[in-house]
Each structure stands twice: as C-alpha cells, then as structure tokens.
C-alpha positions in Angstrom: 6.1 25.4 32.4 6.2 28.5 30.4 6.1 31.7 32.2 4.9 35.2 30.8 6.0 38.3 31.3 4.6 41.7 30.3 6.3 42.4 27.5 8.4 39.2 26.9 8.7 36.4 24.7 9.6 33.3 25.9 10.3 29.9 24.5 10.6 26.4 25.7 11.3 23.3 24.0 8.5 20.6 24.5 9.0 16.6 25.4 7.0 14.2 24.3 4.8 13.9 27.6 4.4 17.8 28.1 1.3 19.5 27.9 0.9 22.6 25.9 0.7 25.7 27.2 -2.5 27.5 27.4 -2.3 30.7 24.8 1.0 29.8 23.5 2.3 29.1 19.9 4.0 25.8 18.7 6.3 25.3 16.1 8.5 22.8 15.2 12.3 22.9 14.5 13.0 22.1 10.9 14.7 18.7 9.2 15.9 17.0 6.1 14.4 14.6 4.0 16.5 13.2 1.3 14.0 12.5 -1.8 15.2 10.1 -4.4 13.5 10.3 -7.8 14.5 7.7 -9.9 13.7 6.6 -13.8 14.0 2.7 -14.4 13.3 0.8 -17.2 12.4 -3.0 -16.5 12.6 -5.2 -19.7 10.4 -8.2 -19.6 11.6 -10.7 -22.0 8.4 -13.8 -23.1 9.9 -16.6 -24.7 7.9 -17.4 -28.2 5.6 -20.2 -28.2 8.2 -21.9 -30.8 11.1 -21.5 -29.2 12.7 -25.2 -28.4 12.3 -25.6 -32.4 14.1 -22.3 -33.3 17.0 -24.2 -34.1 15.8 -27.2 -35.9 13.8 -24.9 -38.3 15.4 -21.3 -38.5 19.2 -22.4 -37.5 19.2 -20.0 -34.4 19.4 -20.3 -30.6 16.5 -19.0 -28.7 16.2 -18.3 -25.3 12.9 -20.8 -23.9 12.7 -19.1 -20.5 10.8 -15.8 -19.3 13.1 -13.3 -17.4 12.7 -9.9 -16.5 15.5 -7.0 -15.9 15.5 -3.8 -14.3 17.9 -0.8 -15.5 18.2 2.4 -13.3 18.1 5.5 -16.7 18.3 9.0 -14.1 18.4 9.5 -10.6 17.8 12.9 -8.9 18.1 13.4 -4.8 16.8 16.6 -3.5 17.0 17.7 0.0 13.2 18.8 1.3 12.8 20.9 4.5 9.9 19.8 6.9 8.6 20.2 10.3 10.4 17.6 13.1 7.6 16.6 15.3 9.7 15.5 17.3 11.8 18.6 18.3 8.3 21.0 18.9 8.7 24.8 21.0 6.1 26.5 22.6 6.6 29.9 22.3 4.6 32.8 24.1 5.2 35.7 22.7 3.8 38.0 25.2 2.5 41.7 24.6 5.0 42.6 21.8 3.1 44.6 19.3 2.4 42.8 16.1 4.4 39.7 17.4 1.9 37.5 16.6 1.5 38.2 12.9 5.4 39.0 12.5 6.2 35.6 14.1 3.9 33.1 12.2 4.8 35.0 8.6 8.7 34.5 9.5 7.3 30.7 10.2 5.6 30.4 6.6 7.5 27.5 5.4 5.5 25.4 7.1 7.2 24.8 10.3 4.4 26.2 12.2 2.2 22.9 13.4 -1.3 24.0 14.2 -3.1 21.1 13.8 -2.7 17.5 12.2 -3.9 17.6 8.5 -4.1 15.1 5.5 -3.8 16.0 1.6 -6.8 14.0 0.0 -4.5 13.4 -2.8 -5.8 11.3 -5.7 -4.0 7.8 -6.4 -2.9 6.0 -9.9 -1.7 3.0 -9.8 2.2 2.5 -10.2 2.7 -0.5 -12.4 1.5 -1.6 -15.0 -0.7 -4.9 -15.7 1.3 -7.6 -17.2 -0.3 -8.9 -20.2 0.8 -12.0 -22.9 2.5 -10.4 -26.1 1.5 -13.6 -27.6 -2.6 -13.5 -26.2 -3.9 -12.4 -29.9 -3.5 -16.3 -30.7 -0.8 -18.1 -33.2 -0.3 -16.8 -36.8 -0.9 -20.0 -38.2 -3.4 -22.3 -38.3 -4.1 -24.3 -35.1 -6.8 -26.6 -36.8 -6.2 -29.2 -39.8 -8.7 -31.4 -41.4 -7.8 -35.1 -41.7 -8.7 -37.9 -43.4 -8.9 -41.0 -42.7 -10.2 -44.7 -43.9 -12.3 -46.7 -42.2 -13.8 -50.6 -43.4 -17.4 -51.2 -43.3 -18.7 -54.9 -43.3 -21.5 -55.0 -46.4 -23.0 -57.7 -48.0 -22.5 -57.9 -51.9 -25.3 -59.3 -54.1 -24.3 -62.7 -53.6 -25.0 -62.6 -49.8 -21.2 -62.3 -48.5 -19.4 -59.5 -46.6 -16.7 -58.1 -47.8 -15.1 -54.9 -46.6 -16.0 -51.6 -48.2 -13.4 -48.6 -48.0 -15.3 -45.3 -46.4 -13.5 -41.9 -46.1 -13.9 -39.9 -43.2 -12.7 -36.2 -42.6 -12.3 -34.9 -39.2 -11.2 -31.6 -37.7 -8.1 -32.4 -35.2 -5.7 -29.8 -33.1 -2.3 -29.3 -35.2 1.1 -30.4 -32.9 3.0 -27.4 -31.9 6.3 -28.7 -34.3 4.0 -28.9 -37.4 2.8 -25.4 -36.0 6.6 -24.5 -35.7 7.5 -25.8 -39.1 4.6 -23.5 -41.1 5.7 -20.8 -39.6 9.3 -20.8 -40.5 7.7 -21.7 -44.1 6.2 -18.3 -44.1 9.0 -16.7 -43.3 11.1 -17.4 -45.7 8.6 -17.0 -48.0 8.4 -13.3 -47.4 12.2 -13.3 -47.5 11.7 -15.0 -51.0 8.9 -12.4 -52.0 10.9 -9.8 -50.7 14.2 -10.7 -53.1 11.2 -10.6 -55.7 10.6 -7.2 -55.7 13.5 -5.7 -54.7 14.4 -7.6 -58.2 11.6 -7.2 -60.3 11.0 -10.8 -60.5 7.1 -10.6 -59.7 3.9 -10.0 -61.6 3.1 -7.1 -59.7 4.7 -3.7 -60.5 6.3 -1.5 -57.7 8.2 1.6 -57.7 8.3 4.5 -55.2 5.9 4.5 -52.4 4.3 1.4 -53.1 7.4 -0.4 -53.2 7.8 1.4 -49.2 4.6 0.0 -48.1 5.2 -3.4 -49.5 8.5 -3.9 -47.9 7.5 -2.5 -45.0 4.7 -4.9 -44.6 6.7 -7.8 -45.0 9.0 -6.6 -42.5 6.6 -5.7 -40.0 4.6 -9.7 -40.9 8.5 -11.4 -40.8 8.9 -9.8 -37.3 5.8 -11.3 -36.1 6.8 -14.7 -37.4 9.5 -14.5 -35.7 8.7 -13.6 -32.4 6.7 -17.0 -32.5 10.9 -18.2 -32.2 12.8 -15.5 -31.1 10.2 -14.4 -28.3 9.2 -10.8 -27.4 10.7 -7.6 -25.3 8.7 -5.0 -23.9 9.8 -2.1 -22.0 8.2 -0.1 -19.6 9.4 3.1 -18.3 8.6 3.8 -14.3 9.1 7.0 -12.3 8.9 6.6 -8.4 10.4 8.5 -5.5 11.6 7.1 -2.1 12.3 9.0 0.7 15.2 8.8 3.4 15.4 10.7 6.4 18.6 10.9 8.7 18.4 10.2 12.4 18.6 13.1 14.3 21.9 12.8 16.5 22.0 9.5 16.2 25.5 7.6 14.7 24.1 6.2 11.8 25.4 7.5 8.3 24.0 4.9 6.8 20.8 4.3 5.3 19.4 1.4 2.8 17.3 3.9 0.2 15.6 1.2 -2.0 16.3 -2.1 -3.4 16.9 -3.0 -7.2 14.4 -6.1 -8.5 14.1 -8.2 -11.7 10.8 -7.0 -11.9 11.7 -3.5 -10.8 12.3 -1.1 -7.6 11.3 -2.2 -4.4 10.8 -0.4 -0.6 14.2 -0.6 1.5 12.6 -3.7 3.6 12.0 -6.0 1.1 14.7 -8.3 1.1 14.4 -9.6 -2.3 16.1 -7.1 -4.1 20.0 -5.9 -4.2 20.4 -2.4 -2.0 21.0 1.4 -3.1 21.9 3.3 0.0 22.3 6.8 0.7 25.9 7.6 3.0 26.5 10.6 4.6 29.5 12.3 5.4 29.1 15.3 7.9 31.5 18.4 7.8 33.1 19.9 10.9 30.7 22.2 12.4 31.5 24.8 15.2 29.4 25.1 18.3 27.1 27.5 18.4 25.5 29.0 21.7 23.2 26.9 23.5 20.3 27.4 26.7 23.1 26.4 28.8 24.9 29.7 28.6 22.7 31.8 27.6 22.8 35.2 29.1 18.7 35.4 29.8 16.0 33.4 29.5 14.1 35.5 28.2 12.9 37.2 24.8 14.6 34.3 23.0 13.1 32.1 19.8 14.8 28.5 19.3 16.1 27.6 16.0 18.0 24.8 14.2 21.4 25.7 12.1 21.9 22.5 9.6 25.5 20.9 9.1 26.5 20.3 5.9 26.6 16.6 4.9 28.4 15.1 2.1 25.8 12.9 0.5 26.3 9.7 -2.0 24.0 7.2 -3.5 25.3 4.2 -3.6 25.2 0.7 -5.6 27.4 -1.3 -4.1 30.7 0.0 -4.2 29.5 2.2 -7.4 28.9 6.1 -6.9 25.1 6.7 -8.9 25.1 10.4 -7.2 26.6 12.5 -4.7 26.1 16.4 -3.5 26.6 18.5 -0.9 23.4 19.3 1.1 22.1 21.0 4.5 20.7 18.0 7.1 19.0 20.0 9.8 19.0 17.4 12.1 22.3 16.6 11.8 22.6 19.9 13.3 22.6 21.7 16.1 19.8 24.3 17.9 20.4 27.4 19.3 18.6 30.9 20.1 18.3 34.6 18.5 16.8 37.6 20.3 13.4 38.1 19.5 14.0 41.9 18.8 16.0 40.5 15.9 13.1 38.9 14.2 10.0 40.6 15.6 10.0 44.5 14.6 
C-alpha cells in the first residue's frame, strides 16, 4: 500500500498481482534491447533449361541443379532503451509544488506507462516473389515442320492398285537436344559475326559508335544464349532487424539472435537455419544503495543504474561485431531524493 504524506513523495515498486494506487503515477524502470540490423544478399542460382548438354555442345560443365545462398554484407547492433513492464513503481508524489509536471518531463523518454498503446504502422512485404528467369520462353524455336510420306492405294487406268507416294507436312514439338544444339549454333555464330567486324570482314561498314552498339548487342544476345547452358544468378539485397533482449538477473549470457538460411535470415526458433548469437560479458559493478538501508522511506524516486556489458555477435566461433554497451537490466535499482530531481 502506498501511504501519503502532506508534503511527501513516496514510491513503491509494484508486483505483478498489485493494484494500483488510487491518484498515484506509474512508471517503469528502464531496459536494454539489443537491435540487430543486418544487410544480406541471398543469390539464387536457376540452372538453364540446356544444361545436361552444356558439355556435349559448348565443351563446358554446367551446374543442372537449383541452389540458393545467403551472404551476411553489414551488420549494425544498437542498444535501445525502453520501458520494463515488468519492473513498474507507483509513485505519489504528494503536495510538492510543480511535482507533477517536473516529474513526468524528467520521465520523457518514455518510461512513463499511462496506458497500453499500438503504432498503426503500415506493412510491406519483406521478400521478394520468386519468379523463373527463364519464363519469357526459349530463344529458339520450339516448333518444326515435318514431312513425311505416306502410300495411298489408287487404281490406275487398267483397273489395278498400285501405291501412290503422298507428302504430308505436320507441325510437331522440337526435342530439347535439337533445342540445345541450335542454340549453341547461334552462339558461335555471333562469336563468328563478332571476329567479322572487329576485322572488317563484313558487308556492312562500322566505325565508332555503331561499331559500340553492334558489339554490344551481340554480347548482351551471346549472354542470353548462354544462360539457356550456363543457367542464371540473381541477387537480391534484404535489410531486416531482429531484436534481443537480456534477461533481467537471470544467468543467461547467451542468446540465439537469428539463424542464417539458404534462402535467407530466419527468426532465432526456426531450426532450419545455422545460429548467430549475441554473448554478453558483464563488467564488475559496485553496489549501490538499496530500500534495505535506506535511511527514510520517504521522499525517494526508484531508478535503474545499467552495468556495462561486453557484447559480441557471433557466427560460430567467428566474431561479426562486438561493443561495449549499457544493459539496464543487467543492473541494479536504487533511490535518489526527490529534492534532487523535483525543484
């Protein structure tokens, strides 16, 4: 229960099962959350629609299988201060003159919990949707017409039947080799008709920019073709933040941040992916004074001092980041005078 004085301002830290005081203000005691922001770049690799016959028409391997990869480019941690809703003080502050309005501006970081709220932020989505590099269709010809013979029974003019020779085309579907094999015949005759002009052995007459354009168009045509073989990488650049916050006075210093995916970053419970944690190392801290031997009871505000905490990133046994930051929680709460906040 917290009493009132005349003149007095007393404080009182709350459980979980306590009600609130009637008239009195609650705050919380502040505590560190350890935000990650971290830049990836996940390479998805689609093997060509020619690959298996890379070799027999081109002379190269070729990989035949899809695979994706994920690459961590930056990490940043920043330490964030919040309210602990866990560790809440009720605080009457009595008839001090201009208490009130003193106290809540000396609380305008936040840590002053009137009510619950909710930021109606707007949502995007995250990742992108994975599309076919290969969906426009083949570069060659999927059709061919073919023709073939067929016998028809007719009688001649003396009245027998003999067989008569009748050609018939027909549109069929192309096998993927003979697919393969046209399209390693256009390449290399764009590397021919490249050597051409680079040579001067052609019709057509190029020189300064035109000669640019019309190498650079073969190039960009021979890369196609040969991503029907060699397959296709695309890269896509995410940004995302995870956040870890210590336990306060509990043992554990260690705490699984996110995992690392083949098809990118993934929340610290999915199993799927291999761990980056975040280890802290707390510094000596001295003790401070506590309700326990506190001279009054009165005309006292809680607070929280932080201990420093040496804190690393870690993938496996390799250091990504470290720094030296304040954890709150980590550290310990003790009292000031009123007078010394409250003029």
């Amino acid at each position: 229960m917290l009493m009132l004085g005349a003149g007095n301002a007393n404080a009182q830290l709350l459980n979980a099962s306590d009600n609130v005081p009637a008239g009195a203000v609650i705050y919380s005691l502040p505590q560190t959350s350890i935000v990650l922001k971290v830049d990836v770049a996940v390479k998805t690799f689609t093997a060509g629609p020619y690959a298996k016959y890379a070799q027999k028409y081109l002379g190269v391997q070729s990989k035949s299988v899809n695979s994706q990869d994920c690459e961590i480019l930056k990490i940043e941690m920043l330490p964030c201060v919040e309210a602990d809703l866990n560790s809440r003080v009720a605080v009457n502050l009595g008839t001090i003159k201009g208490a009130s309005a003193n106290f809540l501006e000396l609380c305008a970081q936040g840590l002053v919990v009137t009510s619950d709220s909710y930021t109606n932020a707007p949502t995007s989505f995250r990742f992108n949707v994975a599309t076919n590099p290969f969906a426009k269709g083949e570069l060659v010809s999927t059709l061919d017409n073919v023709t073939t013979t067929i016998y028809k029974s007719v009688k001649n003019d003396a009245g027998e039947l003999e067989q008569v020779p009748i050609q018939q085309t027909q549109i069929v579907e192309k096998n993927i080799d003979k697919r393969a094999e046209e399209t390693a015949s256009l390449i290399f005759k764009l590397r021919q008709k490249r050597i051409d002009i680079v040579t001067g052995e052609t019709d057509a007459t190029y020189s300064g920019e035109a000669m640019g354009a019309a190498l650079a168009e073969i190039a960009r045509l021979e890369e196609e073709y040969l991503s029907m073989f060699l397959g296709k990488t695309t890269v896509t650049n995410l940004t995302q933040t995870f956040d870890v916050i210590p336990e306060a006075g509990g043992n554990k210093l260690m705490y699984v941040a996110f995992r690392i995916a083949d098809q990118g970053l993934v929340p610290a419970n999915n199993v799927g992916g291999r761990p980056v944690v975040v280890e802290l190392e707390p510094e000596k801290m001295s003790s401070l004074p506590s309700e326990n031997n506190a001279v009054s009871s009165k005309n006292r505000i809680y607070f929280r001092v932080p201990r420093i905490a040496n804190v690393k990133v870690k993938d496996g046994q390799k250091v990504l980041l470290q720094s030296r930051m304040p954890i709150y929680q980590l550290g310990q709460n003790s009292f000031i005078p009123v007078e010394a906040l409250i003029k």
